[in-house]
N, C-alpha and C positions, 0 to 999 in steps of 0.2 A: 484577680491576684493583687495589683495596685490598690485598688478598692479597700483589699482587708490588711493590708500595710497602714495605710494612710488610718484607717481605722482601729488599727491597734496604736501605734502613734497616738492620734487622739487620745484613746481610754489610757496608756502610757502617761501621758503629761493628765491629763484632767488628775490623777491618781497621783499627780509629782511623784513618779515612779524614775529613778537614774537610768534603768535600762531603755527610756524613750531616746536619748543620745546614741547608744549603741544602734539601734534599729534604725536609726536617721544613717545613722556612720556607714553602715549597711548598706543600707539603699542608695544611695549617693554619694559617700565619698568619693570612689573612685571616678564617676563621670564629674564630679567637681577639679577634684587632681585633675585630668587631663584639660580641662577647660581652663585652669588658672595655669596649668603649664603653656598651653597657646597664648596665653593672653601677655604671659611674663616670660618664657621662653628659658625657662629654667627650675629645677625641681626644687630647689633651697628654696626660693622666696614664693612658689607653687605653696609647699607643703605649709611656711610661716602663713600665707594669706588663710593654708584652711583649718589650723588651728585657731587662726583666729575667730574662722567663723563660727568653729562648733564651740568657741567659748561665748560668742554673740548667742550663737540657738539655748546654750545649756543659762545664758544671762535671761532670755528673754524665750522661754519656752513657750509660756502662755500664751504669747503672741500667734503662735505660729496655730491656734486655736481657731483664730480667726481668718485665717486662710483659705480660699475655698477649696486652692491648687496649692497641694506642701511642697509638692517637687518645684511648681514655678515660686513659691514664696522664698523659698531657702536656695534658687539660683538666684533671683533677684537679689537676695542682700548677699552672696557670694560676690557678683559682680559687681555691687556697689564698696564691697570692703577693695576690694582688687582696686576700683577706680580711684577711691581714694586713699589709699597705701601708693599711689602710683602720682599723685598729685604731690600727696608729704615728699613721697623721694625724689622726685620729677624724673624717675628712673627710665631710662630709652629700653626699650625690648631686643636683648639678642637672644636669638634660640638657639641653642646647643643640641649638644647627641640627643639628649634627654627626650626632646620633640620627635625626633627622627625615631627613638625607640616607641612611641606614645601612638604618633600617628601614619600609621602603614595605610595605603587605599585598599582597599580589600573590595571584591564579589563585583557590583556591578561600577559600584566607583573608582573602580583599576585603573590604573594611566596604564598608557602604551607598554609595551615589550622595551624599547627602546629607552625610555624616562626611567632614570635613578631616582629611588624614594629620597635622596640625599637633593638632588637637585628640587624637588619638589617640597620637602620641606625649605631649603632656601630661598625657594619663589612664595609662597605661603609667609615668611617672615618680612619678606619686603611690601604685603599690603601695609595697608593703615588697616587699624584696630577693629574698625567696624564693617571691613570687609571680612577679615581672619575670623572674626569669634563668629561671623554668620559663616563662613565655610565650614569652622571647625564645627557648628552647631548642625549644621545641613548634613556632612559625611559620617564624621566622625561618631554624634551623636544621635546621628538619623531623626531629627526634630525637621516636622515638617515647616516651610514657611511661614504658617497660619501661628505651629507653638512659638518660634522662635519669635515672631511681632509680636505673641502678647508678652514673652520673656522679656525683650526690648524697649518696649513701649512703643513702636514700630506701626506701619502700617505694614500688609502682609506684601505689597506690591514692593514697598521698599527694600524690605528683604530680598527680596526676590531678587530686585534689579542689582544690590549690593554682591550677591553671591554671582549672577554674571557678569559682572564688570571684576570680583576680583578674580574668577576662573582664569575669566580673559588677558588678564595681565598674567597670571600665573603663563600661559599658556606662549604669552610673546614672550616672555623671559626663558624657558625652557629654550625656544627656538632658537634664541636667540645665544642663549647657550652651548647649544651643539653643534 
């Protein structure tokens, strides 16, 4: 199914067809949104980083031609518009409702009976950046270790160790909480 995505995409742009932007929009806006809303912790300057990206993709479509991975090419410059929109503004991250509506644990990554999704998103805000995006990228997005280091530029061990060192904090702040 990705396969014949990716490959209508392709024959889309090779064709500078405009409907190859909606098919991107399609497939990934929405795990972009939630991804730039972790990163920014609010849905205004989320939604501005991802118009801005889909005016980079529809600037530079061709580009994305030579991608081997469209899903990892078009996170990658997601997260590098986010990184540097975040340097111009030197903006601090608070996360509002907005997170707490986006990111629910659900199936096997459920927290306790006990844990309010509300205290768990405010433990989740209080990582650094490169704990949260490898959480959100791990749960949320269900990307395994291995996807998320190559989205990163990462090693897959690092990842890994990033997402339990911030569980574990998440985890003493809850307690610590109640």
């Amino acid at each position: 199914m990705e396969q014949d995505r990716t490959a209508e995409i392709r024959n889309l742009i090779e064709q500078d067809d405009p409907m190859a932007l909606a098919v991107i929009y399609d497939c990934w806006a929405d795990s972009l949104y939630r991804y730039l809303i972790s990163f920014f912790g609010d849905s205004d300057t989320a939604g501005d980083i991802l118009q801005r990206v889909f005016l980079r993709i529809a600037e530079k479509r061709k580009s994305i031609l030579t991608a081997d991975d469209i899903e990892r090419y078009i996170f990658i410059m997601t997260r590098n518009e986010a990184i540097s929109f975040q340097r111009k503004t030197k903006r601090r991250k608070e996360v509002h409702a907005d997170l707490h509506n986006c990111l629910v644990f659900e199936g096997d990554n459920a927290a306790p009976e006990n844990f309010d999704s509300r205290q768990l998103t405010a433990a989740l805000d209080t990582l650094p950046p490169d704990q949260r995006e490898i959480i959100v990228l791990k749960i949320y997005e269900e990307k395994s270790f291995r996807e998320i280091a190559e989205m990163l530029g990462i090693s897959p061990n690092t990842a890994a160790s990033r997402y339990r060192y911030g569980i574990e904090k998440m985890r003493k702040l809850i307690e610590e909480s109640d």
